[in-house]
C-alpha positions in Angstrom: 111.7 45.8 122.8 110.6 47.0 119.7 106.5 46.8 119.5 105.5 45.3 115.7 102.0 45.9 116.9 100.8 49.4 117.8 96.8 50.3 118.7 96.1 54.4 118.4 93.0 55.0 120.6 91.7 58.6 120.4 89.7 59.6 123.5 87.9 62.9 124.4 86.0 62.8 127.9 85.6 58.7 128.2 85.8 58.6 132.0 83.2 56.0 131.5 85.3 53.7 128.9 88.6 53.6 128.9 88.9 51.0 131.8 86.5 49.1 130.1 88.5 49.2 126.7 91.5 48.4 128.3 89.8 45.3 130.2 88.9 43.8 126.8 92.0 45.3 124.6 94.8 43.6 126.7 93.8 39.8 126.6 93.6 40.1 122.6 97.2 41.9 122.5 98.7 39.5 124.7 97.4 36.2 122.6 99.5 37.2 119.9 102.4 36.7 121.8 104.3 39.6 120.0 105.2 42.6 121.6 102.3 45.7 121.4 101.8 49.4 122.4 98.3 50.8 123.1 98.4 54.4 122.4 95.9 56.6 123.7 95.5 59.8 122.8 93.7 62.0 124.8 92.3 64.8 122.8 92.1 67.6 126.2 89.2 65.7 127.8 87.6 68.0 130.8 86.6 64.7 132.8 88.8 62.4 134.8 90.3 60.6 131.4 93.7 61.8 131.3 94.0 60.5 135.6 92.5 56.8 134.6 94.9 57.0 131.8 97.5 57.8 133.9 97.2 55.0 136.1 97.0 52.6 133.4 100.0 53.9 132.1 101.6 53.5 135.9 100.8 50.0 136.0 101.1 48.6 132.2 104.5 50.2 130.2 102.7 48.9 127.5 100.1 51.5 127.7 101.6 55.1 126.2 99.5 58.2 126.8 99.7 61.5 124.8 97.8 64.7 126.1 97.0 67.3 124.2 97.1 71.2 125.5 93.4 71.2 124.2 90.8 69.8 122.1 91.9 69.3 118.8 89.6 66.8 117.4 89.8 63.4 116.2 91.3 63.4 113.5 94.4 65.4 114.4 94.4 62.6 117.5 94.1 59.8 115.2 97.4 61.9 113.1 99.6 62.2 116.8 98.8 58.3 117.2 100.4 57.6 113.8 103.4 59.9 114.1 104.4 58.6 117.4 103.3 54.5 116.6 106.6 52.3 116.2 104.8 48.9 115.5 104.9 47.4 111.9 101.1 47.2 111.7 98.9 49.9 113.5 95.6 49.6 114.3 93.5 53.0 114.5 90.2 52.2 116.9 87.6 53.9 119.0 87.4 53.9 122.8 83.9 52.9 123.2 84.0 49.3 122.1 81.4 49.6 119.6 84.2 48.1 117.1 85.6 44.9 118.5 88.5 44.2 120.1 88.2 40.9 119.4 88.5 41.3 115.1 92.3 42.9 115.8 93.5 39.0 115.6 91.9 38.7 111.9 93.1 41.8 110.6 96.6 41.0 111.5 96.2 37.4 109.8 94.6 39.1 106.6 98.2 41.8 107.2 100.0 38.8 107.2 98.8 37.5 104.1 99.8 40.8 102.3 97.3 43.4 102.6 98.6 46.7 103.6 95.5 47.9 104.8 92.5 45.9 106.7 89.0 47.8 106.8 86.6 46.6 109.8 83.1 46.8 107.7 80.5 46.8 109.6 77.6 44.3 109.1 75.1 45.3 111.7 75.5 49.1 113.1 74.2 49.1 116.8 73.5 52.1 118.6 72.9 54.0 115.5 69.4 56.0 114.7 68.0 55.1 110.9 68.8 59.0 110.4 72.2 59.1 110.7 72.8 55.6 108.6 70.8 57.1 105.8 73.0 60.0 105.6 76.2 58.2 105.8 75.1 56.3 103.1 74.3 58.8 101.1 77.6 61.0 102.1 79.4 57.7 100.2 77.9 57.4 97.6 78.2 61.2 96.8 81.8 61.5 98.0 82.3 58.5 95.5 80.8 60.1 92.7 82.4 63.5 92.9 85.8 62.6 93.7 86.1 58.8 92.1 87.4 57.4 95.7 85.6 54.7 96.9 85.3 54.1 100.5 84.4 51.0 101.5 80.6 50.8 102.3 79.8 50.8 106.1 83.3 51.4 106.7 84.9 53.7 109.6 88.1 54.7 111.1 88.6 51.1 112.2 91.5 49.8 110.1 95.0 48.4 110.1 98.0 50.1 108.3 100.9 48.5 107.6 104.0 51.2 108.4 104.2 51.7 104.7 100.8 53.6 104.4 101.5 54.7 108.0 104.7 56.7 106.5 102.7 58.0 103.3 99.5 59.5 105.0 101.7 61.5 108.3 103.6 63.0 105.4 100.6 64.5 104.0 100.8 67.8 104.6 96.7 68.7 104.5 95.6 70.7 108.1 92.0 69.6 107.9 92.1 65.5 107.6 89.3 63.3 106.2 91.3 59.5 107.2 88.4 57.3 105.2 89.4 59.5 101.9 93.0 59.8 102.4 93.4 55.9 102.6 91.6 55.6 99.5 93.7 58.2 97.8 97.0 56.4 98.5 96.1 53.2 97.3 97.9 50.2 98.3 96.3 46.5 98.5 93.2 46.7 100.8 90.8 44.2 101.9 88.4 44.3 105.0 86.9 42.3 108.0 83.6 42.0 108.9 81.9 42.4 112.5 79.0 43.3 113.9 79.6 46.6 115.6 78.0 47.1 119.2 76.1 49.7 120.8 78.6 52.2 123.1 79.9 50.4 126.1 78.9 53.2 128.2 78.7 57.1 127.4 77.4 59.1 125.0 79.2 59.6 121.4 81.3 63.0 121.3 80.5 63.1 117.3 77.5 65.9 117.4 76.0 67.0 114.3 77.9 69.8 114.1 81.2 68.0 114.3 80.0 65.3 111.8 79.2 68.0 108.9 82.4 69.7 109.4 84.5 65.9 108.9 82.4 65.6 106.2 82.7 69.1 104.7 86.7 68.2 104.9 86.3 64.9 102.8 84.6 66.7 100.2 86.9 70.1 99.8 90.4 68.5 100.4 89.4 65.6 98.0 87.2 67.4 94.9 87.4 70.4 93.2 83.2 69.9 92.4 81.8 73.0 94.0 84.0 74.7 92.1 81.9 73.7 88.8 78.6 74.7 91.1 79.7 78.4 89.3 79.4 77.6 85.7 76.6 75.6 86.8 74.4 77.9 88.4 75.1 80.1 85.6 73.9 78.6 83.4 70.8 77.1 85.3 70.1 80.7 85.8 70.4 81.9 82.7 67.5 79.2 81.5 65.4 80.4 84.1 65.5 84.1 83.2 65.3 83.6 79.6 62.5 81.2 80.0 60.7 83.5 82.6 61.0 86.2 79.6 59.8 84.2 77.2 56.8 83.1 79.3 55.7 87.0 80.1 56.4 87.4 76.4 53.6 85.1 75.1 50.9 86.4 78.2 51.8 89.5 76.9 50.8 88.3 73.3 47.6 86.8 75.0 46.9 89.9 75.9 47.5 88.9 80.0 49.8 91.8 81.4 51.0 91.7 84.3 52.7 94.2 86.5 56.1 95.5 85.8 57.2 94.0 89.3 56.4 90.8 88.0 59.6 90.8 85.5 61.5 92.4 87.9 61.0 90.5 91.1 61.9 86.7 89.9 65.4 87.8 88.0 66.4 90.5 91.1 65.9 87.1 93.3 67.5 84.4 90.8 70.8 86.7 90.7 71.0 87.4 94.1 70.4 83.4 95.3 73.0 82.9 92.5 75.7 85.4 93.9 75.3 83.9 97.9 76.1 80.6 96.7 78.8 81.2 94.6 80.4 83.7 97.2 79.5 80.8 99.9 81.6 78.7 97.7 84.1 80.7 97.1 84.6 81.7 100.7 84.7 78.0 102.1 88.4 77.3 99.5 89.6 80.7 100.8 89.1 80.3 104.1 90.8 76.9 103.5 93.7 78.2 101.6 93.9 80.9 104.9 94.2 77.7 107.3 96.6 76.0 105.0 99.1 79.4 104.7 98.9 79.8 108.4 101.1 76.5 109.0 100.3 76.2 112.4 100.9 72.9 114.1 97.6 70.4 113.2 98.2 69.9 117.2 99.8 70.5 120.1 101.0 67.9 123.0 101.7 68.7 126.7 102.4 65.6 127.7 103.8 62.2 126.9 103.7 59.0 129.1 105.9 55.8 128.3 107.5 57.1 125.3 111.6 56.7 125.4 111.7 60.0 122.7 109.9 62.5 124.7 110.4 64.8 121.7 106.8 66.5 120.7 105.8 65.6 116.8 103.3 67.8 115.4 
């Protein structure tokens, strides 16, 4: 039978919390007394996650596993999830029960009414250090301002899409994904859900600093052509600052204050050079971009599927 509901759970290394997830996940599904598929998508985990997965899948044929050859990343996870979801309404969530299980019920009632896409917003953020909530807030607020898409505030990857916006974004073509941006680009009627989301079940967050600058580095440069201006504008702000740095050793030299010749020299040798590096920076994060883009390889790669009736890979 046909699933109209479909859950895409991404894991990488979650030994400690897929068990867990699918202890809480399965009495929601089953109250709705409408058929569901959990997907789990396990993103070349190096711990025991694919084997617990595995045996869930042995023992519920509504749970379907994908493994991956390697580590793609999340996103590209989140991507194989929707490609190979069949459910009328799918519901994208994290493994680590920090977003509730329990507000799937009130996103499909708010589906129901018409909404083709349910945020979860998240009133109180658990588990999370002043730091990084600062900076997300900040990231919206700029992202909003440079690319006129606003994200929801305090608004993740937990949502529901209705197959419609399920279609649209796993026909967008873009290697390097930014979901929170993409759902904001295609529109659609959206409302959200709130919850108060938990501290980690168990674990320790896979989303390093490192990874989390390089998701957001993808929202901004697939979604804004604003660094792009950063040329004109460190031109000119450069400009200013060298004729106004002549203009200031003019009038010492009027005052009769000279100073050394290395003095006119040094500031403008370092202004143009500081200007050059971050325009070349620039320009070199859009070509290396536009290099990923040309090569067309596949966004990811699956060695396995578990429960599917099409074993055909989908990249």
């Amino acid at each position: 039978m046909k699933a109209k509901y479909s859950v895409v759970v991404p894991c990488y290394n979650e030994e400690e919390t897929v068990n867990a997830f699918y202890d809480a996940v399965i009495p929601v599904m089953e109250s709705l007394k409408e058929p569901y598929e959990i997907i789990f998508v396990n993103d070349g985990s190096r711990d025991r996650t694919e084997q617990l997965l595995k045996e869930l899948a042995q023992k519920d044929k509504n749970v379907k596993v994908i493994n991956f050859s390697r580590n793609f990343g999340q996103q590209p996870a989140i991507l194989a999830g929707f490609k190979e979801a069949e459910g009328d309404a799918v519901i994208d969530i994290d493994v680590d029960l920090q977003d509730p299980v329990e507000a799937i019920p009130e996103m499909i009632k708010k589906w129901k009414e018409g909404f083709d896409v349910v945020h979860g917003k998240r009133l109180v953020r658990k588990g999370e250090t002043f730091f990084k909530k600062k900076t997300s807030t900040m990231y919206t607020n700029f992202f909003e301002k440079i690319t006129g898409l606003k994200i929801p505030k305090n608004c993740g990857d937990f949502k529901l899409f209705d197959r419609k916006v399920i279609d649209v974004l796993t026909n967008m073509n873009e290697r390097d994904r930014f979901l929170r941006g993409m759902t904001e680009w295609v529109g659609f009627k959206q409302t959200y859900v709130e919850f108060e989301r938990k501290e980690r079940v168990a674990g320790q967050t896979k989303y390093n600093l490192k990874k989390l600058v390089k998701l957001a580095t993808n929202g901004i440069v697939s979604n804004s052509s604003y660094p792009l201006s950063f040329s004109m504008k460190f031109g000119i702000l450069g400009g200013v600052l060298s004729v106004c740095t002549f203009i200031t050793f003019i009038v010492l030299a009027c005052l009769k204050i000279y100073l050394p010749l290395v003095s006119w020299l040094f500031p403008t040798i370092v202004l143009c050079f500081s200007i050059n590096w971050v325009l070349g920076g620039l320009s070199n994060i859009y070509t290396a971009r536009i290099y990923s883009e040309v090569q067309d390889r596949p966004k990811y790669i699956i060695r396995e599927k578990i429960n599917f009736d099409n074993d055909d890979n989908k990249q």
